[in-house]
C-alpha positions as a Markdown table, in Angstrom:
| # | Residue | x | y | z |
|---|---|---|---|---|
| 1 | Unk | 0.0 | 0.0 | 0.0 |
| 2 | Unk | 1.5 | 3.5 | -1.2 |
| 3 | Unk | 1.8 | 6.0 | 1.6 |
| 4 | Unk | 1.2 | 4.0 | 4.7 |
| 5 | Unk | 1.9 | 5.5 | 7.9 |
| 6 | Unk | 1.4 | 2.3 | 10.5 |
| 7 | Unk | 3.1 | -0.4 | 11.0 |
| 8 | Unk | 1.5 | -3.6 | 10.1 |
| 9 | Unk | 1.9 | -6.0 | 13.1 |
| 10 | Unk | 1.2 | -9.4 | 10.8 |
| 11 | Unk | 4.6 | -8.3 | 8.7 |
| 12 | Unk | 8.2 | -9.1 | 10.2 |
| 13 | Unk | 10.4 | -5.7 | 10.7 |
| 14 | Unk | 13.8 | -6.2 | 8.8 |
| 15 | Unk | 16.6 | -6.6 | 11.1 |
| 16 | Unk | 18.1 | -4.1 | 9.1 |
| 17 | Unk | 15.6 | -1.4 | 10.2 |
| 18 | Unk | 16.3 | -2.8 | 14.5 |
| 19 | Unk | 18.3 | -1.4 | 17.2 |
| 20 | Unk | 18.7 | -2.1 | 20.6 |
| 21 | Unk | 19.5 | 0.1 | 23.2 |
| 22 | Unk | 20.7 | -1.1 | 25.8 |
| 23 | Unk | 20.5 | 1.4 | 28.9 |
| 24 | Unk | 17.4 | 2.0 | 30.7 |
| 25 | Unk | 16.5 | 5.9 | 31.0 |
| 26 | Unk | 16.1 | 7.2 | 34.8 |
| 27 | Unk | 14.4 | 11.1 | 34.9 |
| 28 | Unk | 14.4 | 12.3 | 38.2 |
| 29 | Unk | 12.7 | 15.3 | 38.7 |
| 30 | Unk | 12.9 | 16.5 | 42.6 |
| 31 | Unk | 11.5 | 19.9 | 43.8 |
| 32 | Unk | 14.2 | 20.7 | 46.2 |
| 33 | Unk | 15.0 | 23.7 | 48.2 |
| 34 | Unk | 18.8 | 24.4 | 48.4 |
| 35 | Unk | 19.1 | 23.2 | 51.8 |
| 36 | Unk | 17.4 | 20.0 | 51.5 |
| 37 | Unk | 19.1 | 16.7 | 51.1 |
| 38 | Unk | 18.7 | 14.0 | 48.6 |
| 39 | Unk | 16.2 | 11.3 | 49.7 |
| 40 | Unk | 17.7 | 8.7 | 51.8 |
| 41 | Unk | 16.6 | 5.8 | 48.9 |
| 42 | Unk | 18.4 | 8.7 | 45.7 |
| 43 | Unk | 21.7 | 8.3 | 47.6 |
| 44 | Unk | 22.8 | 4.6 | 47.0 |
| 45 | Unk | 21.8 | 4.4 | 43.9 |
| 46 | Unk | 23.6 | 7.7 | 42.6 |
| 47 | Unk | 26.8 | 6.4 | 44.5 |
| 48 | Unk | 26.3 | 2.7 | 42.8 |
| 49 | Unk | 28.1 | 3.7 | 39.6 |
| 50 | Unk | 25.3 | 2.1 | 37.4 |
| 51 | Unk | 24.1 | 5.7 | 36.3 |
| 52 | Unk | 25.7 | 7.5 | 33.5 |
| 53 | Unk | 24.4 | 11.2 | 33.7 |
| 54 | Unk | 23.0 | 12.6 | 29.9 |
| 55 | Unk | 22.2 | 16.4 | 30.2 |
| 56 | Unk | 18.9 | 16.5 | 28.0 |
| 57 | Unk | 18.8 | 13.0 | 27.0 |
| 58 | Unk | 16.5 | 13.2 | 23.9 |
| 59 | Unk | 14.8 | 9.2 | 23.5 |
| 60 | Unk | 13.7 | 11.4 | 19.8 |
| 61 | Unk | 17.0 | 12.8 | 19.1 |
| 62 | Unk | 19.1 | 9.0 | 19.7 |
| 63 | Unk | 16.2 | 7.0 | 17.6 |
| 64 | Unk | 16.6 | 9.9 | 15.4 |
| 65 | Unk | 20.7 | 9.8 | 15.3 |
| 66 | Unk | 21.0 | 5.5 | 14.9 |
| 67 | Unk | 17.7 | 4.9 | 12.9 |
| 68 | Unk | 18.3 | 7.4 | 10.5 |
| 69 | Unk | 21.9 | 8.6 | 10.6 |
| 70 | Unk | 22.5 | 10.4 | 7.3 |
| 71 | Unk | 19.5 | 12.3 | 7.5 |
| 72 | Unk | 20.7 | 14.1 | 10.8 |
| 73 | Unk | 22.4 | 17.1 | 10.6 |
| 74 | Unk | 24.4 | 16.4 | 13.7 |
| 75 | Unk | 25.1 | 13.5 | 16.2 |
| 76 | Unk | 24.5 | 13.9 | 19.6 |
| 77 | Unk | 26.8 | 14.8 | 22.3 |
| 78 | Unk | 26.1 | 11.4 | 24.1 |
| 79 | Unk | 27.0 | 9.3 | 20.5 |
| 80 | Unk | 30.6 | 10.1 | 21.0 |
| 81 | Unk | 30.9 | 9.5 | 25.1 |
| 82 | Unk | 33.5 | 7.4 | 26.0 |
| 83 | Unk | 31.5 | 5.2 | 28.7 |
| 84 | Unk | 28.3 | 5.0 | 26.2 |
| 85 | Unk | 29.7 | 4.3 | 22.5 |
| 86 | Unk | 30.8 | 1.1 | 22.4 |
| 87 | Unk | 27.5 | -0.1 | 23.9 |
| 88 | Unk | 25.5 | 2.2 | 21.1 |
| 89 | Unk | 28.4 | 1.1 | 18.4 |
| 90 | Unk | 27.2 | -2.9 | 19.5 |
| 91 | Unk | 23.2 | -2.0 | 19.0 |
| 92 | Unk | 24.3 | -2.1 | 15.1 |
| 93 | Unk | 24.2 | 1.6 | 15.0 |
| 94 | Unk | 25.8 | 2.3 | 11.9 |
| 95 | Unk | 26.1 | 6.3 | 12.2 |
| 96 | Unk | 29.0 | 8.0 | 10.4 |
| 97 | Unk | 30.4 | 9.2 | 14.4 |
| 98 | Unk | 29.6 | 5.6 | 15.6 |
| 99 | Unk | 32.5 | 4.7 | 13.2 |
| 100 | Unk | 35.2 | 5.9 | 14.6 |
C-alpha cells in the first residue's frame, strides 16, 4: 500500500531497520530547596556507579541519530561518550560518528 503510515503488526520488521538500546533511562525530577538533602533511597543508587548522567537525553533525538543517521544534521553529544559508545556502536548503530 502506497503512503502508509502504521506499522502492520502481521509483517516481520527487517533486522536491518532494529536497534537495541541497551540502557534504561532514569528522569528524576525533585522539587528541592537548596538546603534539602537528597532522599535517603536517591543516595545509594547515585553512589552505585550504574548511572551514566546525559544532560537532556532526547529518546527522539538518539532513535533519530541510529535509525536514520544520514539524514541528521548532527550527532548527539552522548554518540561520542566514552562510557556510552561502544554499547551504542554494539546496538548495530551504523552512524557515520559511531564509526570511529
Amino acid at each position: 500500500e502506497q503512503g502508509r503510515r502504521y506499522r502492520d503488526a502481521a509483517r516481520s520488521i527487517p533486522s536491518s531497520d532494529l536497534t537495541r538500546f541497551p540502557f534504561a533511562v532514569l528522569e528524576l525530577k525533585l522539587a528541592l530547596a537548596e538546603a534539602d538533602d537528597l532522599p535517603a533511597w536517591l543516595r545509594p543508587v547515585l553512589a552505585s556507579g550504574a548511572l551514566a548522567p546525559v544532560h537532556k537525553f532526547s529518546k527522539f533525538v538518539h532513535g533519530c541519530a541510529v535509525l536514520l543517521p544520514d539524514e541528521v544534521q548532527a550527532m548527539p553529544y552522548w554518540v561520542d561518550d566514552p562510557a556510552l559508545a561502544p554499547s551504542i556502536r554494539a546496538t548495530g548503530a551504523s552512524g557515520a560518528s559511531l564509526l570511529r
